[in-house]
N, C-alpha and C positions, 0 to 999 in steps of 0.2 A: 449510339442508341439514345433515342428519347424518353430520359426520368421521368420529366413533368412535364405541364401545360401552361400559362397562368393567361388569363382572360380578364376581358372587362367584365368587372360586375357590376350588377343593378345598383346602383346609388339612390334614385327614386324612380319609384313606381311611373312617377307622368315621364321620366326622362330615357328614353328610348337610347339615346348616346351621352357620352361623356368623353370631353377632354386630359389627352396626357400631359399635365401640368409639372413635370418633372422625371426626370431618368435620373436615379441614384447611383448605376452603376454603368460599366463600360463594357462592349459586345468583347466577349469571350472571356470572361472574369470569371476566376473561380470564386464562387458565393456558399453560404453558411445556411444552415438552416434558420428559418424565420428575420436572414439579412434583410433593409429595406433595400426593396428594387425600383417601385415607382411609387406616381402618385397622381390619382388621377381625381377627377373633379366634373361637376355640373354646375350648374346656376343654383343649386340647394342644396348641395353636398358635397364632402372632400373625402376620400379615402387612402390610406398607404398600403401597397401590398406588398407583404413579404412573401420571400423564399419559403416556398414547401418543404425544400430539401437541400442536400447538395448536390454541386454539380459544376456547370459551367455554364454560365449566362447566354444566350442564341437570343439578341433582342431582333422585333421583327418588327420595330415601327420607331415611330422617332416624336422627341419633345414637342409638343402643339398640334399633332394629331388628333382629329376629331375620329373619334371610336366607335363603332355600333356596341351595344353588351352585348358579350359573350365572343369578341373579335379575340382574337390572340395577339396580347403584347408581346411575348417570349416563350421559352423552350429551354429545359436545363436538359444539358446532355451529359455525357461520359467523359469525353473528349473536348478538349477548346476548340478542333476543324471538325467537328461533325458536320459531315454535307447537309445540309439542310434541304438536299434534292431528296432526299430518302425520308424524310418525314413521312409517316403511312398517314392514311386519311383514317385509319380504325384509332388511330389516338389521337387524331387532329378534326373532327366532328366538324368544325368551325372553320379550318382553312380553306384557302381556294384549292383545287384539283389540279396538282402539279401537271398532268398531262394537259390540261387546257393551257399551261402557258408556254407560250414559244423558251427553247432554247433553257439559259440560267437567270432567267429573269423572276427575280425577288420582288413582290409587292403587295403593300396591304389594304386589304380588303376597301375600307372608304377609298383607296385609292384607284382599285379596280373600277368599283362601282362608279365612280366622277369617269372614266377613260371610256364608259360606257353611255354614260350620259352625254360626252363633249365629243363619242365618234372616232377617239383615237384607236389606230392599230396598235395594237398592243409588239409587235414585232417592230413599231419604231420608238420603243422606251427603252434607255439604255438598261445595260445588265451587270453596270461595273458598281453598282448603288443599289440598298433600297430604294426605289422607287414608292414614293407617297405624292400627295393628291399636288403638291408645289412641284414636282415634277412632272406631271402630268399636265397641270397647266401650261408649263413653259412649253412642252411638247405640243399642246395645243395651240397654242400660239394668242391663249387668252391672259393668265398672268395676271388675274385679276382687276383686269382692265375696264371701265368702265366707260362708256358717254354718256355723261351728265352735263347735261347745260341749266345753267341755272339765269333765267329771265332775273332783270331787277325785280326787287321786290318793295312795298313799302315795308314788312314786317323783316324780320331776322331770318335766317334758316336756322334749324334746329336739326341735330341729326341724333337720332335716337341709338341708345345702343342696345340690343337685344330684341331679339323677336317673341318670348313667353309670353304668358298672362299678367306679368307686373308691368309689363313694358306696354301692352295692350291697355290698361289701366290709365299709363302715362299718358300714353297718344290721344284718350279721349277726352282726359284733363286739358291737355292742352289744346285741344280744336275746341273746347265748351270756351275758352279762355280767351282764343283769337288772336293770342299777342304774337305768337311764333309762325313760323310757314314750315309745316316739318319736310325735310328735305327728301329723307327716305331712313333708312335701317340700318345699320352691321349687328349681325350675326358671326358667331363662330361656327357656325354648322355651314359649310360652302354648299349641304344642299339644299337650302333653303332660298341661297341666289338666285333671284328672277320671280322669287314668287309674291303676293300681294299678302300683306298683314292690315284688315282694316283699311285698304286701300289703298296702301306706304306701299313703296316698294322695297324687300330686301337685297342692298346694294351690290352686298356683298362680304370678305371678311373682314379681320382688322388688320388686314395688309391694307387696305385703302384710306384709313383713318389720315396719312399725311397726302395723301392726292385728293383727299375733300376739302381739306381746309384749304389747297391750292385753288377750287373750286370757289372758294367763298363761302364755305360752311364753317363757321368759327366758336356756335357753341353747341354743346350737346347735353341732351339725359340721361342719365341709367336705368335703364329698363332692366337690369337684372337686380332682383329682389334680394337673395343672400340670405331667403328664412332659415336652411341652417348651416348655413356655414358664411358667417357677415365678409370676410376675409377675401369670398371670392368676389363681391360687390365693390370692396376697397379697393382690390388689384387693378378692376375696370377704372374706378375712379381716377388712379394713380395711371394706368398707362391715359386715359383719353387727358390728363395734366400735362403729360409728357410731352404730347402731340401737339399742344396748343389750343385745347379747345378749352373752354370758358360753361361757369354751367349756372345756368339763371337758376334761381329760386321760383315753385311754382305752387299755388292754392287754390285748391279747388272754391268752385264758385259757390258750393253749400255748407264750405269750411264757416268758423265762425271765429277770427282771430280780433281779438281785442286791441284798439289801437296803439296803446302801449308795447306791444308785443313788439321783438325784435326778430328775422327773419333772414338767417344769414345767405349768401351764394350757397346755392345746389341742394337746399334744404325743399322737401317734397309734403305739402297738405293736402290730404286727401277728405273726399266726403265728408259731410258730419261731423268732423274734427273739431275740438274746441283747444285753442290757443289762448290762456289766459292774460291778464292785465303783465304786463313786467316780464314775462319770462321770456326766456333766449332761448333759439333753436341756433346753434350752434352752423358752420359750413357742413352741407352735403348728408345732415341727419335726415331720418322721414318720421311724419308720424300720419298713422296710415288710418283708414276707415272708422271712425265713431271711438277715436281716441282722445282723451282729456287729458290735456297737460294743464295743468292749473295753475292759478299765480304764482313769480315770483320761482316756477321753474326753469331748470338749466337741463336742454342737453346736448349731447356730447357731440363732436366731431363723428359722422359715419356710424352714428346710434340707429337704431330703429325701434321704433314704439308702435307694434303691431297691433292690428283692431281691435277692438274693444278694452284698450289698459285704461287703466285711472291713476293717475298721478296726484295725490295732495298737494297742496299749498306748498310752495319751499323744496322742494325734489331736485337735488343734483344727480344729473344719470353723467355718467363719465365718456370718454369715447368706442367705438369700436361695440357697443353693447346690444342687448338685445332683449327688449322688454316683450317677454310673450303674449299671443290674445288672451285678454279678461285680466290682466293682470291689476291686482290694487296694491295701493302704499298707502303707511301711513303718514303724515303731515311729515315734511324735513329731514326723511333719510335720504340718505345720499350713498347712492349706487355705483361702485368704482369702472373703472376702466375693461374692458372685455372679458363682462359678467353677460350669462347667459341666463337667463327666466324663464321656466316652463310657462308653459299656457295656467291662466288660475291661479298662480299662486298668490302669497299674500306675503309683502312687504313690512314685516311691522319694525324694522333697524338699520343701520347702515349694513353695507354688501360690500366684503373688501373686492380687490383687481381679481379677476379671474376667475372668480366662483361663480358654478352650475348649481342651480337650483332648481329641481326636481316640480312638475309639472303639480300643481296642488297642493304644493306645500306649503308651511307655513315658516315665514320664515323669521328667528326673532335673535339671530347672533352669531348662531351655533348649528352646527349639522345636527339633527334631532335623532 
């Protein structure tokens, strides 16, 4: 008998799906109430879901699946062999209609949907597995495969990563810029493959990331922003490192950096930006639209100083952090290691490693 349900939930409003970024336990596991079972994520958000109840784990999709909300990850039953042919559609709202699929053939939903899109009979996808969309592919006989040829170029190719609105932001920096040839996209959404962003082509997922650089694409951007949750923009950082790609430093043309300034690889100026005399932007930080880092500041490794902050004179921001819009300081604090800043607040002390600070607030040591 089916106890529960557990589904994707809305993470944000603009994000229609979300990535399984972890499976904490194993199919048929007897679990606890409020056990962590997964953990899933967008481009702006991370969530863990726990156990409603107990029961026995029935997981129905698998790590690195892209998810619509409201898809079903799992199912806690009675039993560790509850047929999962018997699930009723009166408590399963969201799964697919066990009589549309042939035979004991297990699959989830983005997976359906892609076997739909690429033409496959569903009666030639084995039944000994769940079947998710990397099955599906191979069954198609696509596997992520791409034909790209890339003409010499005098400029670089650039391969963007992400298809959102930060990543769209990127792409136009850098064509105002001229210095790159952007080659095309990866996305983690595989439905997005084939379609045009701005003109780029989405190439595909990041299964492809080591057959591009075979290609001759050896450096790239990150197009996924990480406003809240920075962790998920690190992980892209650290897997396209892994890959081998390389990531220039880029400033917009109406930035305004002071020659002194220092500008480290992968570090991103946007708009209106002001970059004062002496201070260091750190590898692969941003600081984004009509934001002031003022002199003789530091920041961090993978920081971001979101639109409209002000930074004083002498400002250490540490790594991993995240300076919200409107934010001010005052001269020479210094901001620890994966501290998060509401939008407004106000800076008047140092900010030890890890502290959240509450959007408008004031901040002068201590939690008020």
């Amino acid at each position: 008998m089916i106890k529960h349900e557990l589904l994707v939930p809305l993470l944000n409003a603009n994000e229609p799906e979300a990535r399984l970024a972890g499976v904490h336990v194993t199919e048929g596991q007897a679990v606890e109430t409020r056990q962590l079972l997964f953990t899933v994520e967008t481009t702006k958000a991370a969530s863990e879901i726990e156990s409603p109840g107990a029961g026995f784990i029935r997981i129905l999709v698998n790590e690195g699946d892209i998810l619509a909300v409201g898809d079903r990850l799992a199912v806690l039953t009675d039993t560790p062999d509850e047929p999962l042919s018997l699930l009723s559609p009166a408590t399963a709202s969201t799964a697919l209609p066990v009589a549309s699929l042939p035979g004991d053939l297990r699959i989830t939903q983005p997976a359906r949907r892609l076997a739909e899109v690429l033409g496959v009979d569903l009666n030639l996808l084995p039944t000994d597995r769940l079947v998710t969309e990397a099955v599906v592919r191979q069954v198609a006989g696509t596997c992520s495969k791409i034909t790209l040829d890339l003409p010499a170029a005098q400029k670089p190719y650039l391969l963007v990563y992400g298809a959102g609105g930060h990543a769209k932001t990127i792409m136009e920096l850098v064509s105002q810029l001229g210095s790159h040839t952007i080659a095309g996209i990866v996305d983690d959404n595989p439905d997005l493959t084939g379609i045009q962003v701005l003109g780029f082509p989405v190439l595909g997922t990041r299964d492809l990331l080591q057959e591009l650089t075979e290609k001759g694409i050896h450096q790239a951007v990150n197009g996924v922003g990480g406003i809240l949750e920075i962790n998920v923009r690190v992980r892209v950082f650290e897997l396209l490192e892994s890959t081998g790609y390389a990531f220039p430093s880029f400033v917009h043309l109406r930035a305004t950096v002071e020659p002194s300034a220092r500008i480290a690889a992968g570090a991103l100026v946007f708009a209106n930006a002001y970059i004062g005399s002496e201070a260091i932007l750190e590898p692969m930080c941003m600081v984004n639209t009509s934001a002031v880092v003022s002199h003789d500041c530091v920041i961090g490794r993978y920081t971001h100083i979101a639109p409209g902050a002000l930074l004083a004179g002498h400002v250490h921001v540490g790594e991993k952090t995240l300076v919200g819009m409107g934010v001010t300081s005052a001269i020479g604090v210094k901001i620890g290691n994966g501290v998060r800043i509401g939008n407004a607040a106000k800076i008047l002390a140092d900010v030890p490693d890890r502290t959240i600070i509450q959007a408008g607030r004031f901040w002068v040591g201590k939690v008020e």
